[in-house]
C-alpha positions, -999 to 999 in steps of 0.1 A, spaced: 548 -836 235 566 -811 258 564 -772 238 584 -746 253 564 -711 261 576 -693 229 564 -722 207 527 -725 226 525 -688 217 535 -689 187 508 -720 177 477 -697 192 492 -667 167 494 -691 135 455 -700 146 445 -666 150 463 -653 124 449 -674 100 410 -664 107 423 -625 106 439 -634 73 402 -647 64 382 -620 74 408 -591 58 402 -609 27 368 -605 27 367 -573 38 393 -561 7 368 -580 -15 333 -561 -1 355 -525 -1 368 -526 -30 331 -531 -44 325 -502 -22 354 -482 -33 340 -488 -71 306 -476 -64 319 -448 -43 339 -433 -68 310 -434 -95 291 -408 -69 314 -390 -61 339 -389 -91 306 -387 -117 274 -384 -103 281 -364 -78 305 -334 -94 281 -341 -128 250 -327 -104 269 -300 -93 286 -288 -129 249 -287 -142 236 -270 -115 266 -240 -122 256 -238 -159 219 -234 -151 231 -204 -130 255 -193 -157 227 -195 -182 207 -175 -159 230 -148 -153 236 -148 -193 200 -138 -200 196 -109 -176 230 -94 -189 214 -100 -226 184 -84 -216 202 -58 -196 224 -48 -231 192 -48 -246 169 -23 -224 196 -3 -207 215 22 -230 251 25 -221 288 23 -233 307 -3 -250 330 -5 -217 296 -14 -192 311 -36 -164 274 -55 -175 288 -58 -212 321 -68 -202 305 -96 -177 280 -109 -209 317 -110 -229 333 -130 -205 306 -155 -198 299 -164 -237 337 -163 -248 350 -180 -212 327 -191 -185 302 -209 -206 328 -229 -229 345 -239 -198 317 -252 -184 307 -272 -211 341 -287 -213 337 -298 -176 306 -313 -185 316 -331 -217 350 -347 -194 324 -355 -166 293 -367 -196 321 -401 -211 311 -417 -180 273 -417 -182 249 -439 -198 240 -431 -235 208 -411 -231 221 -386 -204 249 -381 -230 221 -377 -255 203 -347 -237 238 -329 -228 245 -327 -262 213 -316 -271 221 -287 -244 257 -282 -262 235 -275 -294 209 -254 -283 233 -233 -262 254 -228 -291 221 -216 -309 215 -193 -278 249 -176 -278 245 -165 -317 207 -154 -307 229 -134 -278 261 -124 -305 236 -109 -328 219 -83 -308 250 -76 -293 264 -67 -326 235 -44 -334 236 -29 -303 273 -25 -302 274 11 -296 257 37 -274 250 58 -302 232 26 -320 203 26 -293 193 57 -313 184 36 -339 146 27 -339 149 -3 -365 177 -16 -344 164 -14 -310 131 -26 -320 145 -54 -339 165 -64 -304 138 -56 -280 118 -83 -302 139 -110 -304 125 -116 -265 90 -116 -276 67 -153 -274 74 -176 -293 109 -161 -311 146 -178 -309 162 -169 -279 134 -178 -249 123 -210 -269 158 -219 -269 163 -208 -229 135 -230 -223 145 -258 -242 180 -253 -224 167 -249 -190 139 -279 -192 167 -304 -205 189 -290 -175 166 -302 -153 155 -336 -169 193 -342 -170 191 -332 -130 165 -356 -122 181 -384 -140 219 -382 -127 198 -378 -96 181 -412 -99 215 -427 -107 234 -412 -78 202 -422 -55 205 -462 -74 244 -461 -67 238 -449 -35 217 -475 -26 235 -503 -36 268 -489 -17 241 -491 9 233 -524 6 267 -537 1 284 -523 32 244 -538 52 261 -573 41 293 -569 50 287 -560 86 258 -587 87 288 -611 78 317 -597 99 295 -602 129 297 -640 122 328 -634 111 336 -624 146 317 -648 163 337 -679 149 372 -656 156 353 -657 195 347 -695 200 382 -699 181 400 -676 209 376 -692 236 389 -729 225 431 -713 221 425 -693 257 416 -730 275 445 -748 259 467 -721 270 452 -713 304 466 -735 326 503 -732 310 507 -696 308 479 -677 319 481 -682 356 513 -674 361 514 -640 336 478 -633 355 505 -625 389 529 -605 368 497 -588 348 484 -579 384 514 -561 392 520 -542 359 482 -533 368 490 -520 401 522 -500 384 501 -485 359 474 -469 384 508 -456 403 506 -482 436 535 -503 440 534 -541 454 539 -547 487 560 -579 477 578 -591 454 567 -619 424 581 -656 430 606 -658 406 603 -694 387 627 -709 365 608 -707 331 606 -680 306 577 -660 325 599 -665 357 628 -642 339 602 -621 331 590 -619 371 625 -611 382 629 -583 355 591 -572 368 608 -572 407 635 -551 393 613 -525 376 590 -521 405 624 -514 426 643 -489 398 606 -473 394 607 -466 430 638 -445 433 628 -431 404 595 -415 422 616 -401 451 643 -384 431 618 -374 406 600 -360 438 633 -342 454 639 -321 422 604 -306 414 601 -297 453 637 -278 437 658 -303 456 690 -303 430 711 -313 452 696 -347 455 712 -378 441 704 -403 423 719 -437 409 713 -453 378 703 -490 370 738 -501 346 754 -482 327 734 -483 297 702 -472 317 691 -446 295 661 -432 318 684 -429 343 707 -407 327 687 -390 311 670 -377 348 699 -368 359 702 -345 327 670 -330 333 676 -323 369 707 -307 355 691 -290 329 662 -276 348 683 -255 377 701 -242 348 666 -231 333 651 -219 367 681 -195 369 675 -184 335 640 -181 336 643 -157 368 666 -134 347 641 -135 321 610 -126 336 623 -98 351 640 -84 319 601 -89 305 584 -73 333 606 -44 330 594 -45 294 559 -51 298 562 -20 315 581 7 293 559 -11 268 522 -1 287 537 34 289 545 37 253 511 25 247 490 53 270 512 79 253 501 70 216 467 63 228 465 102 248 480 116 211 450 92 190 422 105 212 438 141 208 439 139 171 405 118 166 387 152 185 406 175 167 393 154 136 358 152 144 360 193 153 371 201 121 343 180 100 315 196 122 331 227 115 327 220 79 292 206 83 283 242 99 299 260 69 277 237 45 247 238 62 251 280 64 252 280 25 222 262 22 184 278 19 163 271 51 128 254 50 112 287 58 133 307 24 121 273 2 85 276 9 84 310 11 92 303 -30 76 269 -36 44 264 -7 44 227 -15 76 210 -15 101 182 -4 138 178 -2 153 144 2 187 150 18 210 122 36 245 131 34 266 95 31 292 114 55 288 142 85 290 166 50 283 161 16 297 167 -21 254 169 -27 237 206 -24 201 221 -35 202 256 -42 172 283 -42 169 319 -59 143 344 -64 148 367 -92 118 390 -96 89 368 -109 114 338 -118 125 315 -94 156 295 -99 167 262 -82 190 233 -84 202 199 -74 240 196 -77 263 168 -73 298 171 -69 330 148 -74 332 125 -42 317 125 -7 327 137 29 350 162 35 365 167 -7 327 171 -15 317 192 5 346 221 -5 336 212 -40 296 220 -29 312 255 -13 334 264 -48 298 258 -68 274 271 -41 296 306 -44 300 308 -85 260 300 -85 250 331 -70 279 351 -87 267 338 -123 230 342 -115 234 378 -105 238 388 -143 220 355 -160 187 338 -151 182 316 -183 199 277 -173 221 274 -200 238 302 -196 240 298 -162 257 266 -167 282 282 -197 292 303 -174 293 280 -143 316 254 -166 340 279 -179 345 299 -141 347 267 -127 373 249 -145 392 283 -141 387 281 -102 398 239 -102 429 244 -127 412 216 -144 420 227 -180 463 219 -169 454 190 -143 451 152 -149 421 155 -121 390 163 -132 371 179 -101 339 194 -110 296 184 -107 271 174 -122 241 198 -120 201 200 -125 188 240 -126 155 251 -136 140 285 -141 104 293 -136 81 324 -145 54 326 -119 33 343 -144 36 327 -172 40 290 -160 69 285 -185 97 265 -168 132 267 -186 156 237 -178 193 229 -182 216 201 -169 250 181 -173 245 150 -166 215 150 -148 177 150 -159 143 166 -153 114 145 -143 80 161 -146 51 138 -140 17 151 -149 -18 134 -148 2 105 -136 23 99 -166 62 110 -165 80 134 -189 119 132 -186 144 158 -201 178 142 -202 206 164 -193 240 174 -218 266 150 -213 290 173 -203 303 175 -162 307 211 -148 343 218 -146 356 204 -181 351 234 -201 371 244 -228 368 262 -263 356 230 -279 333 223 -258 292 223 -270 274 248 -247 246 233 -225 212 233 -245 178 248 -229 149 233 -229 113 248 -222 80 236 -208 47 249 -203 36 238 -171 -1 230 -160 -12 233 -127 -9 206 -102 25 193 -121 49 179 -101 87 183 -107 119 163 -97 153 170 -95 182 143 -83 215 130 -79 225 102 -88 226 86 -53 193 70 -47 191 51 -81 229 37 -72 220 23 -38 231 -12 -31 205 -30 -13 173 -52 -16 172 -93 -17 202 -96 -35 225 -66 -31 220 -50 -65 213 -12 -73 179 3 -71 185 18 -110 165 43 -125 139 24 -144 130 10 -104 134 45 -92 110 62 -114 81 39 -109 86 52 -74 83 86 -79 52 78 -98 34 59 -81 39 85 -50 28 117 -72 -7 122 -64 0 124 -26 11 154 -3 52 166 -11 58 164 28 43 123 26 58 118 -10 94 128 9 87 105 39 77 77 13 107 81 -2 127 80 26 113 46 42 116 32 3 156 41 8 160 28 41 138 -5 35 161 -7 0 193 -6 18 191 -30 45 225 -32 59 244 -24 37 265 9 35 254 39 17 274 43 -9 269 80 -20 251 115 -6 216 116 -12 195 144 -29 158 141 -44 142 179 -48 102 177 -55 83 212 -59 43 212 -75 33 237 -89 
C-alpha cells in the first residue's frame, strides 16, 4: 500500500507517541510518590525541626531575662522587663501554637513529648510570673524576705531549673526523633527517585530500538531527500549560502525544496541591504518578496527608522555633553564649598578640645596631690561631655568624676558650664554635699532647666579628704564610690538626683564618711565603661562584670591597674563603636 508523506509521518508519531505516553505515566506515578514524601520533609519535618529549635532559643533567652529581673535592681519600664513581658505574653504562646499546627501531623509519641513541653512550660512561666510579681517594683528589691525568696527559687533542686531541664531535655529528645524521621523520609525519597532513573534508562533504551526500527522504515522514503534540504538549512544557519540550488521534485518534500531555493535567494538580498544600511547607506533599496512579506517590510521600516534616530541621536549627545559639562562644574563648586566648611568644622572642634583640655588638672598638679594615681580617659569624640576635676584646700583635697548630658561638641560646653561653678562653689564650701546643693541649684539657674522641657545637667562623683586625719567625706548623683580594701569592695551608691534638676522640693544630696586605712584604693567613674557594647555577643560590659575588674587589678601599681584597664576596654569592644566618653579615676592612699 502506497501512503503519502504526511501519513508515513504521521504513523512514526502515533508509535512514538505511544511509548512517551508510557514512560510519562510512569514518571507521574514515581513523582507523585516523590511529591508525597517530599512534602512530609519539608511541610512537617523539616519546619517542625526548625520551630523547636526557635523555642529552645526562646526558652533560653526567657531564663536569662528571669534571672536578670531577679539579680539586677531596676525599674518597672527595663527594656530587659519589657522583653521577659513580651516573650511570656507573645513570643512563647506563638510559638507553641506553631508547634501544636506543625505536631497533628506527627506520630503519637512525638505528640506525646510536645505536650509534655506545653505543660511544663506552662509550669515554667507561673515559676517566672511569680517572682516577677514579687519583684514588681524597684523599691521591692529592698525587701530582704522578697529578694531572698526570688534569688532562691534558682537554687538545686527547686521549680524553675528542674522544670528548664525537663523542658530543654524533652526539646532535644523531640529533636533527635523528628530528626530520625526526616533522615527515614529522606531516605526513602532517596530510594524512590534511585528506581525511577534505574527504570527510565530501560525506559529509554526500548524508546531507542523503537526509533532505530521507525528511522529504517522511513529512511529510504523520506530521509534522503530531507538529508539535501537538511544540508542546506545547515549551511544557512552557520551563515554560508549554497552554491546551487536543490532539485526540485514533484512530492511534498519537493515543494518544500523549491520554497528552500527561494529562501536561500530572498535571504541573500536580504544580507546586502542589511549590509548597505549599517555601513549608513540609506539610500539603498530594497525589494520585498510579495506583498505580504512581513520581514521585508519591516527592513525597510527600520532602515527608515534608524536615519531618523542617527539624526536624533547626534542632537542628543550634544545637548548631553553640553550638560555633562555645566553638570562637572556645578559639582567642583559644591565640592570646593564641602571641603571649605568640613576644615572650618574640624577647626572649631579642636578649638573646643584645646578649651577642654586647658580646664583640666595636668598629670604634674594630680600627683603633686595624690603620688599614686590613674586616670582612665577616652573621649568617644575629639571632646567630651566626661571631666575629672582636682582641688587642694589646705589639708583637704577635693576631686571628682563628672558626666555630663551627651557627647562631642554639646558635652563638652556642658563639662565647661560645671568645670566653672565647681571652683566657684568650692571656694566657700569643701564638704560634698554641699558642694553638690549648691552645684544643683546654680546650675539649673545657669541651664534655665527649671522653665525648659530639656533637662541638661550631670551626673557627678566628689570626694573630700583630710590628709591628717584619713577621713574621706563623699557625695554623688547618680554615681557611686568604690573603695576596695584588703581585696574586698565597699560601694557607696550615689543620690538619685541629676545635677541640673534642682528645685525647692528637691532632697539635698546626703554625705557620707569613711575612715580610710592605708593602702586603700579608691574609684570614681562614669558610666561609660560598664555601658560598652562589645565581647562574643555584643552585649554591655555591666557593672557586676566591671567591678570584678577593678578588683582583681587592686593589688598592682595605679599606672599598671590604668593600662589593665585600658587593654580590658579595647579587648571588650572589638569593633564595635564606642558608644559613650570614658572616665575611671583611681587614687591609693
Amino acid at each position: 500500500m502506497n501512503l503519502t508523506l504526511s501519513r508515513k509521518i504521521a504513523l512514526a508519531f502515533g508509535l512514538f507517541v505511544a511509548l512517551v505516553t508510557t514512560v510519562v505515566i510512569f514518571a507521574r506515578k514515581t513523582l507523585n510518590e516523590g511529591r508525597e514524601i517530599n512534602e512530609q520533609i519539608t511541610e512537617v519535618y523539616t519546619p517542625s525541626l526548625q520551630e523547636i529549635k526557635d523555642l529552645d532559643v526562646l526558652i533560653t533567652h526567657s531564663k536569662y531575662l528571669i534571672l536578670y529581673w531577679t539579680y539586677v535592681q531596676s525599674r518597672d519600664d527595663d527594656p530587659q522587663k519589657t522583653e521577659l513581658r513580651r516573650v511570656i505574653a507573645k513570643e512563647l504562646p506563638s510559638q507553641m501554637a506553631v508547634i501544636d499546627s506543625l505536631s497533628t501531623r506527627w506520630p503519637e509519641e512525638e505528640v506525646n513529648i510536645k505536650q509534655r513541653v506545653a505543660n511544663n512550660l506552662a509550669h515554667l512561666i507561673v515559676g517566672y510570673e511569680t517572682i516577677m510579681n514579687d519583684l514588681s517594683s524597684f523599691d521591692s528589691y529592698n525587701d530582704p524576705m522578697l529578694l531572698i525568696t526570688s534569688e532562691q527559687a534558682f537554687g538545686t533542686g527547686r521549680m524553675i531549673p528542674q522544670t528548664y531541664d525537663q523542658i530543654k531535655q524533652d526539646l532535644e529528645d523531640l529533636s533527635y526523633r523528628l530528626n530520625k524521621l526526616l533522615n527515614e523520609a529522606t531516605e526513602i525519597e532517596t530510594q524512590s527517585f534511585s528506581n525511577f532513573y534505574t527504570n527510565s534508562k530501560w525506559f529509554a533504551i526500548a524508546t531507542g530500538l523503537a526509533g532505530i526500527f521507525i528511522a529504517f522504515i522511513l529512511i529510504r522514503t523520506i530521509v534522503g531527500p530531507v538529508n539535501l534540504v537538511r544540508k542546506t538549512l545547515l549551511y544557512m544557519g552557520k551563515g554560508i549560502y549554497p552554491k546551487k540550488p536543490i532539485r526540485v521534485g514533484g512530492d511534498e518534500i519537493g515543494e518544500m525544496a523549491f520554497a528552500v531555493n527561494r529562501l536561500v535567494d530572498g535571504l541573500r538580498k536580504t544580507k546586502e541591504f542589511s549590509t548597505n544600511v549599517g555601513e549608513g547607506n540609506f539610500e539603498a533599496s530594497y525589494h520585498p518578496l510579495s506583498d505580504e512579506d512581513e520581514l521585508g517590510y519591516a527592513l525597510l521600516k527600520m532602515r527608515d527608522d534608524l536615519a531618523a534616530n542617527e539624526r536624533l541621536l547626534e542632537h542628543k549627545v550634544e545637548e548631553r555633553t553640553n550638560e555633562v559639562v555645566r553638570q562637572k562644574e556645578e559639582i567642583e563648586k559644591q565640592k570646593e564649598r564641602v571641603t571649605e566648611l568640613y576644615t572650618d568644622l574640624t577647626d572649631s572642634i579642636n578649638y573646643a578640645k584645646r578649651l577642654q583640655q586647658s580646664i583640666l588638672p595636668t598629670d604634674q598638679e594630680v600627683r603633686a596631690m595624690f603620688n599614686e594615681h590613674f586616670i582612665l580617659f577616652r573621649p568617644r569624640n575629639i571632646v567630651s561631655g566626661d571631666f575629672y576635676w582636682f582641688k587642694n584646700s589646705g589639708n583637704k583635697k577635693i576631686f571628682a568624676a563628672v558626666d555630663c548630658t551627651g557627647h562631642g561638641v554639646p558635652g563638652a560646653f556642658m563639662s565647661l558650664v560645671g568645670n566653672n561653678v565647681l571652683n566657684t562653689v568650692t571656694k566657700v564650701f569643701t564638704r560634698p554635699d554641699q558642694v553638690l546643693n549648691n552645684l544643683n541649684r546654680i546650675a539649673t539657674e545657669m541651664l534655665h532647666n527649671q522653665d525648659s522641657n530639656t533637662k541638661d545637667g550631670m551626673d557627678i562623683a566628689i570626694c573630700t579628704l583630710d590628709t591628717e586625719s584619713m577621713q574621706l567625706e563623699f557625695s554623688g548623683a547618680n554615681n557611686p564610690l568604690w573603695i576596695v580594701r584588703n581585696g574586698e569592695l565597699i560601694q557607696q551608691r550615689g543620690d538619685k538626683v541629676a545635677i541640673g534638676s534642682f528645685d525647692y522640693a528637691t532632697p539635698p544630696y546626703t554625705n557620707h564618711v569613711f575612715d580610710l586605712e592605708k593602702g586603700d584604693c579608691i574609684y570614681l567613674f562614669s558610666d561609660g565603661f560598664p555601658d560598652q557594647f562589645g565581647g562574643p555577643k555584643g552585649k554591655k560590659f555591666l557593672r557586676k562584670r566591671f567591678r570584678e575588674l577593678i578588683l582583681e587589678n587592686s593589688t598592682v601599681h595605679m599606672h599598671e591597674q590604668k593600662e589593665k584597664l585600658n587593654a580590658a576596654f579595647i579587648e571588650w569592644k572589638g569593633s564595635e563603636e564606642q558608644v559613650d566618653d570614658i572616665l575611671v579615676i583611681g587614687i591609693r592612699v
